[in-house]
C-alpha positions in Angstrom: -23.4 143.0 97.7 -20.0 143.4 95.5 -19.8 140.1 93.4 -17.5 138.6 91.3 -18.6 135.5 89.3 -16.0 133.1 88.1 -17.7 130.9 85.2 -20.7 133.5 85.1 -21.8 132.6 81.9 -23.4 129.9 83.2 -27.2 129.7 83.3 -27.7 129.5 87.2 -24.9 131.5 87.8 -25.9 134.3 85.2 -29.0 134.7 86.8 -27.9 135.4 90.7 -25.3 137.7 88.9 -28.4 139.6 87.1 -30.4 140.1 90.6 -27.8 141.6 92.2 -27.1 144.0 90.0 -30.3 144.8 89.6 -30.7 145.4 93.5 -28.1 147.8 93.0 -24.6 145.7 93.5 -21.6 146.0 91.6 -21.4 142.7 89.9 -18.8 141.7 87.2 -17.5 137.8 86.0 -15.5 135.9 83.7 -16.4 133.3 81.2 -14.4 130.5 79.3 -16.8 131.5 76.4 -17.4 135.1 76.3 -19.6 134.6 72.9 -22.3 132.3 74.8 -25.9 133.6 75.4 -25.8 134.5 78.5 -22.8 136.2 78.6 -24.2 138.4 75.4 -27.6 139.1 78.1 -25.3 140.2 80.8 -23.5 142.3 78.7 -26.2 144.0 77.1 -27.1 145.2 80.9 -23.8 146.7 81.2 -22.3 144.0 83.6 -18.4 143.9 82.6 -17.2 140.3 81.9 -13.4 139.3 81.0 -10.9 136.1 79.8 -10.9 133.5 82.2 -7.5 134.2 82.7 -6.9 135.5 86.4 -6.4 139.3 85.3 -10.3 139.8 84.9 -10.3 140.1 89.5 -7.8 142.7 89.5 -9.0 145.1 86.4 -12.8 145.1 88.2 -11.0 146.1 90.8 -9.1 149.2 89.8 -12.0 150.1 87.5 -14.7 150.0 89.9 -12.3 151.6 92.9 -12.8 148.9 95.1 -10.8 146.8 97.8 -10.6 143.2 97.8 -12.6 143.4 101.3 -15.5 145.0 99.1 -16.0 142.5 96.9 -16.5 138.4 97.1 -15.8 136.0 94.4 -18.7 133.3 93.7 -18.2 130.3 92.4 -20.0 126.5 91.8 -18.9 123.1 92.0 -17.6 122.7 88.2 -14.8 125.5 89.4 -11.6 123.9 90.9 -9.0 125.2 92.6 -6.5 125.8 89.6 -8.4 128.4 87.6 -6.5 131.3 87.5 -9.1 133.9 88.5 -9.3 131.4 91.8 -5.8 131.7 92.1 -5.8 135.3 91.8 -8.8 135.6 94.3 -6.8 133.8 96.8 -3.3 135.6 96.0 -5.5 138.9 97.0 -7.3 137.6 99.8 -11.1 137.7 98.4 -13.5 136.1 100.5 -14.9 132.8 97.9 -18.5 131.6 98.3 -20.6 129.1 96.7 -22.9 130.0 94.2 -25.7 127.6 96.0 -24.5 130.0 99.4 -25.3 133.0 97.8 -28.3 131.7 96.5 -29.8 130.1 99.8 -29.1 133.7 101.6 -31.0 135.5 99.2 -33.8 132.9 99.2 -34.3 132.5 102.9 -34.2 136.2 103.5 -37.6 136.1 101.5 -41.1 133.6 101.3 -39.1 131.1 99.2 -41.0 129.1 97.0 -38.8 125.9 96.4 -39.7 123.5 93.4 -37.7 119.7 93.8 -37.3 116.7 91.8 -35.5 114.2 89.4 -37.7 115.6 86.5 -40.1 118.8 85.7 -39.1 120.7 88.4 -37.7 123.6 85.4 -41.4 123.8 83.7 -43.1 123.9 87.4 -41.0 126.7 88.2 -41.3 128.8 85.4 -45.4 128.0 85.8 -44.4 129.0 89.4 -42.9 132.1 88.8 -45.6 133.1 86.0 -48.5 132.5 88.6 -47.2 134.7 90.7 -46.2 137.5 87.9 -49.5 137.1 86.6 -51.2 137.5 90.1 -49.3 140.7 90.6 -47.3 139.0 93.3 -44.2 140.3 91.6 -41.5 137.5 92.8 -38.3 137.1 92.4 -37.5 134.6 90.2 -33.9 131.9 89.4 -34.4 129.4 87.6 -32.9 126.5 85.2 -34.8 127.5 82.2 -36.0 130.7 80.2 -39.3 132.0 80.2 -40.6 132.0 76.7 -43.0 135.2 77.5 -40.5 136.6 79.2 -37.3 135.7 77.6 -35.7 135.4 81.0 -34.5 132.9 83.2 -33.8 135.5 86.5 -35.9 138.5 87.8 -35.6 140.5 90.8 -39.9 141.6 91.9 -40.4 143.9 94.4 -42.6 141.4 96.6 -41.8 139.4 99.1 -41.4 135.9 97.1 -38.6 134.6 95.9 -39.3 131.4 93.1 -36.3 128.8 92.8 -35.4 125.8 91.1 -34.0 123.4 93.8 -31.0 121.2 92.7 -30.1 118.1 94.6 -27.1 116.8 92.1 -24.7 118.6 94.7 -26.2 118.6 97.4 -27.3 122.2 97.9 -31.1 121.6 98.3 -30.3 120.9 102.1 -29.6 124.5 102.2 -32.8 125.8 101.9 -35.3 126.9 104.2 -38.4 127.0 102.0 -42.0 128.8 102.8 -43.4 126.3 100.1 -41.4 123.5 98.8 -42.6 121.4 96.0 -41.5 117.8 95.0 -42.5 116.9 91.7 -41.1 113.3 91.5 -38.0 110.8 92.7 -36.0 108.3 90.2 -32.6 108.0 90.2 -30.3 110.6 88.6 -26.8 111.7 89.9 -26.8 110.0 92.9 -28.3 106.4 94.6 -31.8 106.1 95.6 -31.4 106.0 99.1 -29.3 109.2 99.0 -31.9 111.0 97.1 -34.5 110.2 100.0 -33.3 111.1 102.6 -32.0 114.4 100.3 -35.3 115.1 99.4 -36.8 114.2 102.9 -34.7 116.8 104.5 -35.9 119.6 102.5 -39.4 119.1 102.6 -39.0 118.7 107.2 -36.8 122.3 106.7 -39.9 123.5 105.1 -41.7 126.2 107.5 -43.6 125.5 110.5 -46.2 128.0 108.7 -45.6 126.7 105.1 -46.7 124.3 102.9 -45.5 121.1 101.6 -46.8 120.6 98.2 -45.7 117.0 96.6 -46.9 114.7 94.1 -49.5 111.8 95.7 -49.2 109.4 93.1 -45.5 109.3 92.9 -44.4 105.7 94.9 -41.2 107.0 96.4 -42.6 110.5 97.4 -45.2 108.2 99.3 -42.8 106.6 101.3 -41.7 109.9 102.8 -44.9 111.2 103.8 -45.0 109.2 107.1 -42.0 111.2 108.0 -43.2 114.1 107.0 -44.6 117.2 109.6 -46.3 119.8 109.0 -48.9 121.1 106.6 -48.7 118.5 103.3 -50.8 118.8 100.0 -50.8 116.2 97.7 -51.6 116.7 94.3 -51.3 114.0 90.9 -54.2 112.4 88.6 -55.6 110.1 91.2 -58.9 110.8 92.7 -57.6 110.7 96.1 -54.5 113.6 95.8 -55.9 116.9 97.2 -55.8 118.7 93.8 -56.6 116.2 90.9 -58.0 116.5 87.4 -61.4 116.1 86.5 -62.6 115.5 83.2 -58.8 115.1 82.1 -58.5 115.1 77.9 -54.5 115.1 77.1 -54.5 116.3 73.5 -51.1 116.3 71.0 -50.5 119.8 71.7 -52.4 120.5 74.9 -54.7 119.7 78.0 -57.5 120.1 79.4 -59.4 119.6 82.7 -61.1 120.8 85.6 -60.2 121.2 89.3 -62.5 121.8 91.4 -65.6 122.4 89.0 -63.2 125.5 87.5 -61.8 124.7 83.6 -58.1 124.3 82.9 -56.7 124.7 79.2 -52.7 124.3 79.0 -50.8 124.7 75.7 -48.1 122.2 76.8 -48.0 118.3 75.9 -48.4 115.6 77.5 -49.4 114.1 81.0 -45.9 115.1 82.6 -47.0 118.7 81.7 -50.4 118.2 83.5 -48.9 117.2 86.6 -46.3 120.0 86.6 -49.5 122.7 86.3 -51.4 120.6 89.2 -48.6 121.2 91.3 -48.9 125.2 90.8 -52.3 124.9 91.1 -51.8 123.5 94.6 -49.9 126.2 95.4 -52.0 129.1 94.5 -54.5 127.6 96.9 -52.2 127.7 99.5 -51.2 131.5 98.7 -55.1 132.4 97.9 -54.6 132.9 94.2 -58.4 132.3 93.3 -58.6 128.7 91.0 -60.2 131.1 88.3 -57.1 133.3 87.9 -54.8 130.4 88.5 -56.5 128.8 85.1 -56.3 132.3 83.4 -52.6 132.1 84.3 -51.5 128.8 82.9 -53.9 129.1 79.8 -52.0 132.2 78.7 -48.0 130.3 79.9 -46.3 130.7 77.4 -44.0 127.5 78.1 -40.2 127.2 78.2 -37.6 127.8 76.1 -35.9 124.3 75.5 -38.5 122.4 77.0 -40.1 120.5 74.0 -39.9 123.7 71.9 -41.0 123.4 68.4 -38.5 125.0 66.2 -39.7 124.5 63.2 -41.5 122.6 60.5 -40.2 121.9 57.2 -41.3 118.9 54.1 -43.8 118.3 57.2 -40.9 117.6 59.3 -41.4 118.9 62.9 -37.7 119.7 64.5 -38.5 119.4 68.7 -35.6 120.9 71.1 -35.9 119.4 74.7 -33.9 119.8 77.8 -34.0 116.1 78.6 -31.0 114.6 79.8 -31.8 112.1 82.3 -33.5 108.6 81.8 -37.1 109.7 83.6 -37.1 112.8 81.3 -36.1 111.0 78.0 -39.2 109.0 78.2 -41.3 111.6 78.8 -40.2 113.5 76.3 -40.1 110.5 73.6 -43.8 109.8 75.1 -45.0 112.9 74.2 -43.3 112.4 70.7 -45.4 109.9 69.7 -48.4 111.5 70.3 -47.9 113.9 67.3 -45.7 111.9 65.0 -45.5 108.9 62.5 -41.9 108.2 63.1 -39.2 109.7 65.5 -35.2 110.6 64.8 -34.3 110.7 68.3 -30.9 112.3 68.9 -29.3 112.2 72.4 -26.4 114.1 73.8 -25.1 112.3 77.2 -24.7 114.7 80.1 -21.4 114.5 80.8 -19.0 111.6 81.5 -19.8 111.1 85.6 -24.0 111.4 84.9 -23.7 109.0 81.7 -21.9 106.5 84.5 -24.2 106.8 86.9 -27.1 106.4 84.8 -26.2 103.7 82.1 -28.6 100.9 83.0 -31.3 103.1 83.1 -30.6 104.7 80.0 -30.3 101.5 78.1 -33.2 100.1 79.6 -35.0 103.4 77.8 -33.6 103.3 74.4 -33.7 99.6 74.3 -38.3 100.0 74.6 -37.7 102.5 71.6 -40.1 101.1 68.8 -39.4 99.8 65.0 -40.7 103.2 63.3 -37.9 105.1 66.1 -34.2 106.1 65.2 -31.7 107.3 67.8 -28.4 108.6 67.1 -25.9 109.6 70.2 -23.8 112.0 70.2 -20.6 112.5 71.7 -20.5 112.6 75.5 -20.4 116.2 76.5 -17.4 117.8 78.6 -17.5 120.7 80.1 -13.5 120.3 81.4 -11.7 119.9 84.4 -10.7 116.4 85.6 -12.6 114.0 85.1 -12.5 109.5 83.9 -13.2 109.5 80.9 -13.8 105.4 81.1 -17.2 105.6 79.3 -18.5 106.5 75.7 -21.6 106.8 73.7 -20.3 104.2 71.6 -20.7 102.0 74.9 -23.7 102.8 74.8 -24.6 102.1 71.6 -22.8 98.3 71.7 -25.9 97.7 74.7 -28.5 99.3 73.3 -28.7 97.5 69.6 -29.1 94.0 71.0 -32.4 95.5 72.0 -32.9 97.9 69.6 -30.9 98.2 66.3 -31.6 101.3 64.9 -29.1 103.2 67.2 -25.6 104.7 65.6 -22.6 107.0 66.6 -20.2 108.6 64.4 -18.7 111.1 66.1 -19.4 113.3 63.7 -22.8 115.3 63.8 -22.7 116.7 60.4 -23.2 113.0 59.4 -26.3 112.8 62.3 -27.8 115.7 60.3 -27.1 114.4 57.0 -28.9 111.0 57.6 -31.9 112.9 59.6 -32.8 115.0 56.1 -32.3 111.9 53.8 -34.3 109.9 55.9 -36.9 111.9 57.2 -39.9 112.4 55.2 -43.4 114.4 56.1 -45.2 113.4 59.0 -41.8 112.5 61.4 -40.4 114.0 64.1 -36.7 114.9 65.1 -36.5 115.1 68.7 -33.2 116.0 69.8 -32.5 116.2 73.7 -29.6 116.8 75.7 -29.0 119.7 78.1 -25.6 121.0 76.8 -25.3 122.1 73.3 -26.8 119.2 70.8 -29.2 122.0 70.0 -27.6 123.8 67.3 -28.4 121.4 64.9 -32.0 121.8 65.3 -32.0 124.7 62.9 -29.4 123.3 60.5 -31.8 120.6 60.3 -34.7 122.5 59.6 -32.8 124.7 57.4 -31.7 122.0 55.1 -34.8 120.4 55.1 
């Protein structure tokens, strides 16, 4: 396939852009930000990418002697109508598809392997796609977070599984036919409850006849959709009655350990969300006959995920953490795991856009108002990413709810000051946590620098 990615600069989009070219398509894109990371990783692999500016369709073109019949133009949700390379598609009569389209038809040609949930589901599928690498499986691999060992978010194996991260924000998980599907946990984020169910219980039942279901036991919400459920389910979680539990469970400040099934497990990951995220891979290697023994020699050499509570650095014994979290049930997790390693936390938060931070307020109060005396959150500005969009909510809301609860919360709209307060304050034996999924991250080394 002939591709042309509009906005492929983007993480999910960069990586269906990198398969195909690697299964010998002609791929090019264009990017608002031509300098961002990914763009510089697609570049370096000799995939052309131009301006945002409608001209880029028509140059790849000419340059690659192809017809507009040739090639189609992919695109997500976050594009609308009015960007010019859209208009330009359209004005040459380029077929469009969705870049959750594109994805399902490559995924459902293969033994998908579909990982599902509010929060986790980016660390389970890395441990996912690493099983199976380290089995000699070869998958391929597109997921919503880079691979530390392998500094990759995308592959393209030569067997016959495909590893995805499933996303239900828009909708799209309903379009996957799964040979293992995965559900790692249900709270809500993006849209209501009751959507999310029956979201949820719809990919699981278009799971195949000849599959398996693989979702967490202990999880109350999950456990009203097993009734509905058919086919082939294992459960797995820390209770004794999931199909694949710990055993002798210790949860260490830097890592785990445990057994399943009489065989030891050692994982260099925090916390207990991190233990339940391996449990689920270790349910399914049983089902694809990975032996237990190489499964634990797999996740005992992961090396974890890039932005998923990622040390960056220590400095006057001042850890700096960088995590992904960006919705309430990963916040807590995240701050959870914080305290089992620190003396006092300087949380920083960047809100994940104008519509989530909506959609999420209670809970997100509700999470920074149970932060504790020795904690410090600062919020930064809500991110947007552009487009049209009310813009009828700020952090500074957020901050007026939150200190009735909890006063040490502050906004300034400014994160030079956020930094500035962080390294006067913080002293050895803290933590700076800072979370968000955008780009809040770029202060973690300025922070560690000045300290």
């Amino acid at each position: 396939m002939n591709a042309y990615f509009v906005g492929i600069g983007g993480m999910g989009m960069s990586g269906i852009a990198k398969i195909l070219h690697t299964a010998g398509g002609i791929v090019a894109g264009s990017d608002r930000n031509l300098e961002g990371e990914y763009c510089r990783r697609l570049l370096a692999l000799g995939i052309p990418i131009h301006p945002q500016d409608g001209t880029g369709i028509e140059a790849f073109l000419r340059e690659r002697r192809l017809a507009p019949a040739d090639v189609v133009v992919v695109k997500s949700t976050a594009v609308e109508d009015q960007v010019p390379d859209i208009v330009a598609a359209r004005r040459l009569g380029l077929r469009e598809i969705m870049r959750s389209d594109l994805l399902a038809s490559l995924f459902n040609a293969q033994l998908g392997i579909a990982i599902a949930g509010t929060a986790g589901k980016t660390t389970t599928s890395g441990l996912a796609a690493w099983l199976l690498k380290f089995a000699g499986l070869e998958p391929t691999c597109a997921i919503g977070g880079v691979i530390s060992g392998l500094d990759t978010n995308a592959f393209r194996g030569t067997g016959p599984h495909f590893v995805i991260e499933a996303d239900e924000s828009d909708g799209s998980i309903v379009k996957y036919r799964p040979y293992v599907s995965l559900l790692t946990n249900i709270s809500r984020d993006h849209k209501p409850l009751d959507e999310l169910l029956s979201l949820f219980s719809t990919y699981l039942n278009q799971t195949d006849p000849k599959g398996m279901k693989v979702v967490h036991g202990d999880d109350p919400h999950i456990a009203g959709l097993l009734p509905a459920l058919t086919g082939p389910v294992t459960t797995y979680g820390l209770g004794a009655t999931c199909d694949v539990h710990p055993d002798h469970l210790v949860i260490a400040p830097d890592h785990s350990t445990f057994t399943v099934r009489g065989v030891p497990f050692a994982l260099g990951l925090p916390g207990q969300h991190n233990v339940l995220n391996a449990l689920g891979v270790v349910a399914i290697g049983l089902f694809l006959g990975i032996p237990l023994e190489e499964t634990a020699a797999a996740l005992r050499a992961f090396p974890g995920m890039k932005r998923r509570f990622e040390k960056v650095g220590t400095a006057q014994g001042v850890t700096i953490i960088d995590d992904f979290a960006h919705n309430p049930a990963e916040i807590e997790a995240a701050i959870t795991t914080a305290r089992r390693t620190s003396s006092r936390r300087f949380i920083v938060y960047q809100p994940h856009g104008f519509g989530p931070t909506r959609f999420t307020r209670d809970d997100l109060v509700r999470v920074f108002r149970s932060l504790r005396p020795d904690e410090f959150l600062f919020l930064d500005d809500i991110y947007y990413g552009g487009g049209t969009v009310e813009k009828d909510i700020s952090s500074q809301h957020l901050v007026d709810e939150v200190r009735p609860g909890f006063p040490n919360v502050y906004y300034y709209g400014d994160r030079r000051r956020i930094v500035t307060d962080i390294v006067t304050q913080a002293r050895s034996g803290d933590m700076v946590l800072v979370m968000g999924a955008r780009d809040i991250n770029v202060i973690c080394q300025e922070i560690l620098d000045r300290l």
